[in-house]
HTML snippet that shows the backbone in 3Dmol.js (N, CA, C, O; Angstrom):
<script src="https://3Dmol.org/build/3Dmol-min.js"></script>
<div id="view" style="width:600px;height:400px;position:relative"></div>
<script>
const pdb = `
ATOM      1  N   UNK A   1      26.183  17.605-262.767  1.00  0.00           N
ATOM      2  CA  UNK A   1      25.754  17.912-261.427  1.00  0.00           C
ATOM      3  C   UNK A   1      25.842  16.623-260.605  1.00  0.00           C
ATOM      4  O   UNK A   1      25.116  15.710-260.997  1.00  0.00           O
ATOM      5  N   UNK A   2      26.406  16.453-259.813  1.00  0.00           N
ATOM      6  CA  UNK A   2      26.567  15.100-258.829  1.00  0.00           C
ATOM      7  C   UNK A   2      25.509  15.010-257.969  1.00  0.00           C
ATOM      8  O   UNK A   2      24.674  15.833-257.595  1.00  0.00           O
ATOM      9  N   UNK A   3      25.712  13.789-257.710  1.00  0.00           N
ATOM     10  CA  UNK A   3      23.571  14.073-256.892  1.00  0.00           C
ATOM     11  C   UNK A   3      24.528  13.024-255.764  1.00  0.00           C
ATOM     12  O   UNK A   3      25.452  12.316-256.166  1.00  0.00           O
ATOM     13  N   UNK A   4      24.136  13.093-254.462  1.00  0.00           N
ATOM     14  CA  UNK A   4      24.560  12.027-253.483  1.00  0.00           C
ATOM     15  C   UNK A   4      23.784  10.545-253.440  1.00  0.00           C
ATOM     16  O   UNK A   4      22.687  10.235-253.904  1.00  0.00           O
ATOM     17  N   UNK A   5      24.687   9.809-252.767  1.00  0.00           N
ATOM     18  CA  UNK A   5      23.244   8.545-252.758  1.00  0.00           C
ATOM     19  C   UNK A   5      22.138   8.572-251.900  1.00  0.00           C
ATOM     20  O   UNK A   5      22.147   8.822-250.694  1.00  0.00           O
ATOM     21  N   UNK A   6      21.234   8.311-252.576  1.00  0.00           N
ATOM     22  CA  UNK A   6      19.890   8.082-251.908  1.00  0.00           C
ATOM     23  C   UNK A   6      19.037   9.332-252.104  1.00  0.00           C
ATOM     24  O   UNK A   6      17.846   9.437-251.811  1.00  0.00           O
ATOM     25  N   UNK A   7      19.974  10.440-252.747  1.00  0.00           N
ATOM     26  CA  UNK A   7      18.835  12.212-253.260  1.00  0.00           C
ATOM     27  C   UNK A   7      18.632  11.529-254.943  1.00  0.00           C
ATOM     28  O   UNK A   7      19.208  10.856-255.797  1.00  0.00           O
ATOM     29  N   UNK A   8      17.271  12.327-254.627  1.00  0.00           N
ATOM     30  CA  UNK A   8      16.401  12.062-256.433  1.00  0.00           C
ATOM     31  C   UNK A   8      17.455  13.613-257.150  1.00  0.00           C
ATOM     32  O   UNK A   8      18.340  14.374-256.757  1.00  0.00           O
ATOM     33  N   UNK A   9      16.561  13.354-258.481  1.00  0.00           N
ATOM     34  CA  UNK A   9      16.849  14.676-259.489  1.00  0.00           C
ATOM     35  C   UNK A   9      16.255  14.668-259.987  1.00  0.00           C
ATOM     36  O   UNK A   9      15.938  13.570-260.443  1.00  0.00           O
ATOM     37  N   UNK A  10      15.817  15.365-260.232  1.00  0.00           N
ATOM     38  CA  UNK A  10      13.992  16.138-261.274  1.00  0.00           C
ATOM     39  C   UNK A  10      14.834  16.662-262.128  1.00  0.00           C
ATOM     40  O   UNK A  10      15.656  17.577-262.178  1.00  0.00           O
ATOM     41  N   UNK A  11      14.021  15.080-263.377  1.00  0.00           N
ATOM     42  CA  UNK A  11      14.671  15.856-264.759  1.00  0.00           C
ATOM     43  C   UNK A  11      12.868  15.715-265.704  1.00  0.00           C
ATOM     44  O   UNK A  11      11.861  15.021-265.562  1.00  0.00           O
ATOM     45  N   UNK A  12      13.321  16.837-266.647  1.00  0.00           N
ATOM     46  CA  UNK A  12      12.039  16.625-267.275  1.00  0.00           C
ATOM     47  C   UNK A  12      12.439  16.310-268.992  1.00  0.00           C
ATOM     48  O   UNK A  12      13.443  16.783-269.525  1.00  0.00           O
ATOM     49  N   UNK A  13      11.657  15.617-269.545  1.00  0.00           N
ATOM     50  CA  UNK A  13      12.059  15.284-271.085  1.00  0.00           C
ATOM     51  C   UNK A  13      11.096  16.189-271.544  1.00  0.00           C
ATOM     52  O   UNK A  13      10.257  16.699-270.801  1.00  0.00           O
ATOM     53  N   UNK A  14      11.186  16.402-272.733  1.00  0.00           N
ATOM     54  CA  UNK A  14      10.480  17.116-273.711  1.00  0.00           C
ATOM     55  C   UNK A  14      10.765  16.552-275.191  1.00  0.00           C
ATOM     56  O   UNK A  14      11.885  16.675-275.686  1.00  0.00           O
ATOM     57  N   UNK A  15       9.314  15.696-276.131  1.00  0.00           N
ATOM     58  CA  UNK A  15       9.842  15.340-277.093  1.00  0.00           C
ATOM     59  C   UNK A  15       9.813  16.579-278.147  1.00  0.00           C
ATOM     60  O   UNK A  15       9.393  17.716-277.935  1.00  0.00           O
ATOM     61  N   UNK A  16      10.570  15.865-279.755  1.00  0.00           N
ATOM     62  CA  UNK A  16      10.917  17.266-280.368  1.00  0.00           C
ATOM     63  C   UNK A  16       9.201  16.856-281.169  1.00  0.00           C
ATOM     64  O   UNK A  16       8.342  16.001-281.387  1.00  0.00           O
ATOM     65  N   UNK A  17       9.759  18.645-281.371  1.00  0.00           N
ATOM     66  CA  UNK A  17       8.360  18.691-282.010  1.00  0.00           C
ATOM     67  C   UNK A  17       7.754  18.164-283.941  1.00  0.00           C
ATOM     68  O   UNK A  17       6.721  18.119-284.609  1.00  0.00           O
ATOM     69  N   UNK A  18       9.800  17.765-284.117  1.00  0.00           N
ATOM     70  CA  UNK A  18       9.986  17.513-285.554  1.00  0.00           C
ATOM     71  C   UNK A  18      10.525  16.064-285.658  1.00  0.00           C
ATOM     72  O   UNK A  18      11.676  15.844-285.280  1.00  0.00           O
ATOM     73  N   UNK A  19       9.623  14.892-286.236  1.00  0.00           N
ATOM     74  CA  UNK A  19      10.274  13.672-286.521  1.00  0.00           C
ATOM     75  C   UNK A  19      11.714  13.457-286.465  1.00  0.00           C
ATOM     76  O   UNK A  19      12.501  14.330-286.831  1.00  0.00           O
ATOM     77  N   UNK A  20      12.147  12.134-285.944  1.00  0.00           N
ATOM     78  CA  UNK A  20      13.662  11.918-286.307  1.00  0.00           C
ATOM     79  C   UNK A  20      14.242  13.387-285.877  1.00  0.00           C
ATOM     80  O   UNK A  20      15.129  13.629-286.696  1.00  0.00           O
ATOM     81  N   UNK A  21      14.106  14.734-284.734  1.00  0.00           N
ATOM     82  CA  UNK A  21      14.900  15.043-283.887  1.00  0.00           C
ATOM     83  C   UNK A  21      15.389  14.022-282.401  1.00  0.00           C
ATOM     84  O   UNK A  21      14.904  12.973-281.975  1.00  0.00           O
ATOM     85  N   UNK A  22      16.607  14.915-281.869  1.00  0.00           N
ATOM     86  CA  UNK A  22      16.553  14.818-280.688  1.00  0.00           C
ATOM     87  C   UNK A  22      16.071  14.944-280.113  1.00  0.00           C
ATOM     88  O   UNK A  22      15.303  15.655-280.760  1.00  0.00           O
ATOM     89  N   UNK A  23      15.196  14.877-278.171  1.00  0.00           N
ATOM     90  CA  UNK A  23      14.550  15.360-277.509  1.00  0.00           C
ATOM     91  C   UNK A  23      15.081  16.242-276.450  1.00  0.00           C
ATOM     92  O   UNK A  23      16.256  16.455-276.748  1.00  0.00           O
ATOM     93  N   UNK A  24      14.790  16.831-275.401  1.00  0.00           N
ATOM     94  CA  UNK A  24      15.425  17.293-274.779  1.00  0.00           C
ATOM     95  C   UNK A  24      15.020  16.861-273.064  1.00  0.00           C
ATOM     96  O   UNK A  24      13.920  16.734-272.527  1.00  0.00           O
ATOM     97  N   UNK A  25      16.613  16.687-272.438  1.00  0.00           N
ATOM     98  CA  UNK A  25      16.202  15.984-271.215  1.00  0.00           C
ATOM     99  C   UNK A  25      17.388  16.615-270.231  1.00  0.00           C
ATOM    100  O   UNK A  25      18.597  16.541-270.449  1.00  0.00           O
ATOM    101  N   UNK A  26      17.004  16.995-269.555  1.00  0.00           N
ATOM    102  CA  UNK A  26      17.329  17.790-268.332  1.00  0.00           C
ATOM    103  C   UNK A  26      16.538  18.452-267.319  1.00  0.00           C
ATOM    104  O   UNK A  26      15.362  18.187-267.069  1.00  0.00           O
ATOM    105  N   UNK A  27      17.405  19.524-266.623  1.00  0.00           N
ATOM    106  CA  UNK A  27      16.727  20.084-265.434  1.00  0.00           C
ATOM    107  C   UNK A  27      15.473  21.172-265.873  1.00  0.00           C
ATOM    108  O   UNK A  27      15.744  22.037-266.705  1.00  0.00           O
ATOM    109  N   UNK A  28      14.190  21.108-265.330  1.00  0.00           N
ATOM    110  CA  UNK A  28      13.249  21.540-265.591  1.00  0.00           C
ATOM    111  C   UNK A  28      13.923  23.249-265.753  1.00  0.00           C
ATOM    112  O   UNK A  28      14.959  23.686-265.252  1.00  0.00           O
ATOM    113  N   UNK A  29      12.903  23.975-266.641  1.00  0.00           N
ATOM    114  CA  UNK A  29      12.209  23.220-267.978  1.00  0.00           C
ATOM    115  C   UNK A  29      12.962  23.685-269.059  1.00  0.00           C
ATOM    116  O   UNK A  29      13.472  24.799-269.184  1.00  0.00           O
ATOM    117  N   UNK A  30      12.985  22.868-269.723  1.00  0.00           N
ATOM    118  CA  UNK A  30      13.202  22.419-271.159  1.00  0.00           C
ATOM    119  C   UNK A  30      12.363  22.850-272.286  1.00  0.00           C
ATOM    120  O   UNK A  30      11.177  22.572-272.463  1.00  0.00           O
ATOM    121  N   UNK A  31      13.231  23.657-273.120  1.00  0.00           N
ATOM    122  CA  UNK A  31      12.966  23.678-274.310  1.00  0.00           C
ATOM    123  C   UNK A  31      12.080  23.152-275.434  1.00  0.00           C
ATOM    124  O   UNK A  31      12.753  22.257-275.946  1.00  0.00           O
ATOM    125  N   UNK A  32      11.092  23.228-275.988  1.00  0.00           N
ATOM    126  CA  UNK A  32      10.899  22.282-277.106  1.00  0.00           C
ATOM    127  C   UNK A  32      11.858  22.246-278.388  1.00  0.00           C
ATOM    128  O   UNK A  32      12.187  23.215-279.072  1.00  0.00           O
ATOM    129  N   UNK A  33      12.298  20.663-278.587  1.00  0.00           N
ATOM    130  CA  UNK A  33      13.421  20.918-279.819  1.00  0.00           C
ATOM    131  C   UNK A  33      12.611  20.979-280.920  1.00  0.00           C
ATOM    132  O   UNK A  33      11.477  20.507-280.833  1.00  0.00           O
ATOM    133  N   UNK A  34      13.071  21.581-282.158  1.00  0.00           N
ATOM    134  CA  UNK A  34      12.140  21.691-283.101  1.00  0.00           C
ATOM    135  C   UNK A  34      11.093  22.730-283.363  1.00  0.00           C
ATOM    136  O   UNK A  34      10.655  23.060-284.465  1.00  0.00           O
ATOM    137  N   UNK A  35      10.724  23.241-282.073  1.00  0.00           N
ATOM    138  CA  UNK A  35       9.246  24.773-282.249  1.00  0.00           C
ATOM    139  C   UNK A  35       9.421  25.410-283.486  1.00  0.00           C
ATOM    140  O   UNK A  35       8.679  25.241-284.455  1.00  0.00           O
ATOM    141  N   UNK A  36      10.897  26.511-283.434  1.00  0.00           N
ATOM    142  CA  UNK A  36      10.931  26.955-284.931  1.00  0.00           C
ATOM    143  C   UNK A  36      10.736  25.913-286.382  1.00  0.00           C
ATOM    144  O   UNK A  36       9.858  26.106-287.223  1.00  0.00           O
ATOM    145  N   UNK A  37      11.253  25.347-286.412  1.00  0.00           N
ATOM    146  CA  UNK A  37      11.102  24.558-287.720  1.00  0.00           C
ATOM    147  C   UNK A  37       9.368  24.485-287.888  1.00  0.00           C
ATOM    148  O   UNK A  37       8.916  25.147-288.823  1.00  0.00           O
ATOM    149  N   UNK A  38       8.576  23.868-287.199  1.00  0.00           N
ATOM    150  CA  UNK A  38       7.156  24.129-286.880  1.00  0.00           C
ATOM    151  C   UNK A  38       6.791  25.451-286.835  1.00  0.00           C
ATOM    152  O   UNK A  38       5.757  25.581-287.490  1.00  0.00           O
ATOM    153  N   UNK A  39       7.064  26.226-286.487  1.00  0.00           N
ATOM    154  CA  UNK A  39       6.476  27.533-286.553  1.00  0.00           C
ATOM    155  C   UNK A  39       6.960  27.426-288.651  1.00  0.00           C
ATOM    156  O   UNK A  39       6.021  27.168-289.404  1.00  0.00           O
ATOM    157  N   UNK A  40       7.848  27.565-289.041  1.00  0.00           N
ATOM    158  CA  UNK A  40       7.954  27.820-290.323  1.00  0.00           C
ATOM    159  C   UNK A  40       6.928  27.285-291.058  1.00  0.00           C
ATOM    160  O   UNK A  40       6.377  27.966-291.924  1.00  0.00           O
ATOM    161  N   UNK A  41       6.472  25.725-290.741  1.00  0.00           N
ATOM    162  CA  UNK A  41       5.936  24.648-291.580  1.00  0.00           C
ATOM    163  C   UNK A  41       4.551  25.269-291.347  1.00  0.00           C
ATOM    164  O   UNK A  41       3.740  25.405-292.263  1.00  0.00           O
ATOM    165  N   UNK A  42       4.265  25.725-289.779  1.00  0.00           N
ATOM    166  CA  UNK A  42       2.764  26.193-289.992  1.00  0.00           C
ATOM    167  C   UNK A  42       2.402  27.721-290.888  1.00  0.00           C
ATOM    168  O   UNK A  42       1.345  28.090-291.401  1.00  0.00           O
ATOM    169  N   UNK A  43       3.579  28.306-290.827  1.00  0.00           N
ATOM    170  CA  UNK A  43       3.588  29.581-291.426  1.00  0.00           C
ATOM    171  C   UNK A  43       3.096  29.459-293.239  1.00  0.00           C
ATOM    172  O   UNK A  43       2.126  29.815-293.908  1.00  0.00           O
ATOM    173  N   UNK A  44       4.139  28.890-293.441  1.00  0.00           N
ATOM    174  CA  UNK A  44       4.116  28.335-294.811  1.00  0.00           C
ATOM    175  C   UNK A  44       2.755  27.668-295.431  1.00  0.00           C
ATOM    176  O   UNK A  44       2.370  27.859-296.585  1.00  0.00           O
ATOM    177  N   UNK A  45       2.093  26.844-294.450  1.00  0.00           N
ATOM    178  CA  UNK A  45       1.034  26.330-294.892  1.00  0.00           C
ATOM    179  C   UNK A  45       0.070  27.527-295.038  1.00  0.00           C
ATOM    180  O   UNK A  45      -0.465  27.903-296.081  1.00  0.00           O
ATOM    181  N   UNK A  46      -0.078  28.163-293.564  1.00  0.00           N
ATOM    182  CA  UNK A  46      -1.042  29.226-293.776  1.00  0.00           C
ATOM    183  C   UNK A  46      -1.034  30.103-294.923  1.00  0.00           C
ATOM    184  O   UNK A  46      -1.989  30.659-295.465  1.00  0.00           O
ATOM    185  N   UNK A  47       0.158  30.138-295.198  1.00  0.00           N
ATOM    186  CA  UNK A  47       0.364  31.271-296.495  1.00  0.00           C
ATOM    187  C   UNK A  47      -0.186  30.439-297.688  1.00  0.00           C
ATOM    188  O   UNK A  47      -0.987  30.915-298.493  1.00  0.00           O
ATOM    189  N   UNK A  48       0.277  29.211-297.752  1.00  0.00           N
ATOM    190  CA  UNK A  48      -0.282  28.558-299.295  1.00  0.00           C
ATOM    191  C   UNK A  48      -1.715  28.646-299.125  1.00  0.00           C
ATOM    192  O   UNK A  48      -2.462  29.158-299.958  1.00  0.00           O
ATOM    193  N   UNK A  49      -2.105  28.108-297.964  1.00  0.00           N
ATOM    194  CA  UNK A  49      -4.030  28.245-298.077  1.00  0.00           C
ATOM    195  C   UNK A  49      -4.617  29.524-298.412  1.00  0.00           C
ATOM    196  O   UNK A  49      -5.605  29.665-299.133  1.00  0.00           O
ATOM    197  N   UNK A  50      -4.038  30.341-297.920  1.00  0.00           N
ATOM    198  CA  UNK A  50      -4.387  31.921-297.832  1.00  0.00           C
ATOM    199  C   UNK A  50      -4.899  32.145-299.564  1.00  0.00           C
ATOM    200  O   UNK A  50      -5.983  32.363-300.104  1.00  0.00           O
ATOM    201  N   UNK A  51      -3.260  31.931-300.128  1.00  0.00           N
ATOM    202  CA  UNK A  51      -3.023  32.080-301.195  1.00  0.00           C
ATOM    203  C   UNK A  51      -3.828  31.705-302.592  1.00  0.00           C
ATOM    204  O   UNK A  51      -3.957  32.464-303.552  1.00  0.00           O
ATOM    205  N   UNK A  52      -4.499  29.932-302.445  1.00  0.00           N
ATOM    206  CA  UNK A  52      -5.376  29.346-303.117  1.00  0.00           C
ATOM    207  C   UNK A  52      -6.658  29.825-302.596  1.00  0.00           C
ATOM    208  O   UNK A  52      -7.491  30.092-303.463  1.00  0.00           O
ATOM    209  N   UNK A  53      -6.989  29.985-301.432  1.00  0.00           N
ATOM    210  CA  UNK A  53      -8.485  31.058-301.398  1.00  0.00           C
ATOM    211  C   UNK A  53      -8.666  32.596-302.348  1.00  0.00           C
ATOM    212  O   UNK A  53      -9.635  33.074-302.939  1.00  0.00           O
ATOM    213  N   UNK A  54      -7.258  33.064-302.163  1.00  0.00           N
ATOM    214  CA  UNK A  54      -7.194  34.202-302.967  1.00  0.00           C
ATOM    215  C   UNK A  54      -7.456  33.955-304.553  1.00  0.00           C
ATOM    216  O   UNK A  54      -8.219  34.553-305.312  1.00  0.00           O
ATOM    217  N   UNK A  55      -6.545  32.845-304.806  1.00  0.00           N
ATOM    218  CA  UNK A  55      -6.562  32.555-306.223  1.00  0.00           C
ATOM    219  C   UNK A  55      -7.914  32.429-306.768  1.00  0.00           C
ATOM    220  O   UNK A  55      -8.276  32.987-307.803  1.00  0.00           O
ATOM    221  N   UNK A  56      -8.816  31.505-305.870  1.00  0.00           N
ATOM    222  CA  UNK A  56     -10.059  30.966-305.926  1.00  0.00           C
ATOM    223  C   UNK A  56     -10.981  31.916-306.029  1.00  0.00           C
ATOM    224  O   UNK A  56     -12.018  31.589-306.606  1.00  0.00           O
ATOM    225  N   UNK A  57     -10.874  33.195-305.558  1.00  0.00           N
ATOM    226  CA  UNK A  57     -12.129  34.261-305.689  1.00  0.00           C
ATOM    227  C   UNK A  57     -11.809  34.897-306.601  1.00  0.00           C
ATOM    228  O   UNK A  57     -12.800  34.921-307.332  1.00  0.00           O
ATOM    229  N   UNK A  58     -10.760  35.641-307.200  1.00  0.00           N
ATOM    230  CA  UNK A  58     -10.293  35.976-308.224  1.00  0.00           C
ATOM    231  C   UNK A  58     -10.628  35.228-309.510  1.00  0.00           C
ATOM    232  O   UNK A  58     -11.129  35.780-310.489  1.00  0.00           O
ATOM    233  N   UNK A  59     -10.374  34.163-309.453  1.00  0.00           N
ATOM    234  CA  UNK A  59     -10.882  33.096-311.011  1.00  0.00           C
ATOM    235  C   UNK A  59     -12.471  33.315-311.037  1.00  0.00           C
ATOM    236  O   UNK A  59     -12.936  33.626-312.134  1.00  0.00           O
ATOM    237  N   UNK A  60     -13.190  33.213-310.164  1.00  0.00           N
ATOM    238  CA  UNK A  60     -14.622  33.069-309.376  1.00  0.00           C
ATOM    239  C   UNK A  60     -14.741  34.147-310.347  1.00  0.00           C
ATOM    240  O   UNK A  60     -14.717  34.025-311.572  1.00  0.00           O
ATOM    241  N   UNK A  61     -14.881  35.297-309.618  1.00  0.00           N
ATOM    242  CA  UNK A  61     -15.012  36.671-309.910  1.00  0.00           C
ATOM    243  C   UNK A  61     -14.730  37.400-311.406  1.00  0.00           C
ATOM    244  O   UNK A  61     -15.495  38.207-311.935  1.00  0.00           O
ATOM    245  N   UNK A  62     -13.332  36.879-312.014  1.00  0.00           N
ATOM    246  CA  UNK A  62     -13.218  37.344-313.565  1.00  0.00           C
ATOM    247  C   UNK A  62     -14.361  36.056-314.459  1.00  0.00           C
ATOM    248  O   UNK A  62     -14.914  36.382-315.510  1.00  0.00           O
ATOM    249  N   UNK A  63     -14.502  35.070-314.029  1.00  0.00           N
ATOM    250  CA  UNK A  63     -15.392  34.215-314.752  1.00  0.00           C
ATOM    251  C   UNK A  63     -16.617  35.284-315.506  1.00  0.00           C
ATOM    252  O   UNK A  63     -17.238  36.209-314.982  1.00  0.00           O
ATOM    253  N   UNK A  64     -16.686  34.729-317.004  1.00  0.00           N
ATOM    254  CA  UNK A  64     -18.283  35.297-317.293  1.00  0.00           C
ATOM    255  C   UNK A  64     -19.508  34.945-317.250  1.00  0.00           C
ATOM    256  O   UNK A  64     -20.391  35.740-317.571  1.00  0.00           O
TER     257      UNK A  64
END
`;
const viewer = $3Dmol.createViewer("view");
viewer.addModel(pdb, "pdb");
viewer.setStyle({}, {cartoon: {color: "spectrum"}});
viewer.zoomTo();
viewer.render();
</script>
C-alpha cells in the first residue's frame, strides 16, 4: 500500500501467542499467531488434569 509523504499508517502488531513464532504486523486487526496451537496445549492439559482427578477418586474409592 503506498502511503504519500507526510500521511501516517495505522499498523497494529500482535505478538504470537507461541514462543520463537512470528508476530503479526499490519493493518488493524490482526490475527493472533499461534491461538490454535494454544487452544490445543490448553485442551490437552485440561484433559490430563481431568483425567488424574478421575484416576484419583477411583483408587480413593476401590481402596479398603
Amino acid at each position: 500500500m503506498p502511503v504519500q509523504p507526510g500521511a501516517q499508517l495505522h499498523l497494529e502488531y500482535r505478538a504470537p501467542m507461541v514462543a520463537f513464532m512470528g508476530g503479526a504486523l499490519g493493518a488493524p486487526p490482526q490475527k493472533w499467531p499461534g491461538i490454535a496451537a494454544m487452544y490445543v496445549v490448553f485442551g490437552l492439559t485440561f484433559v490430563l488434569l481431568a483425567l488424574i482427578v478421575i484416576l484419583a477418586v477411583v483408587a480413593a474409592a476401590s481402596a479398603p
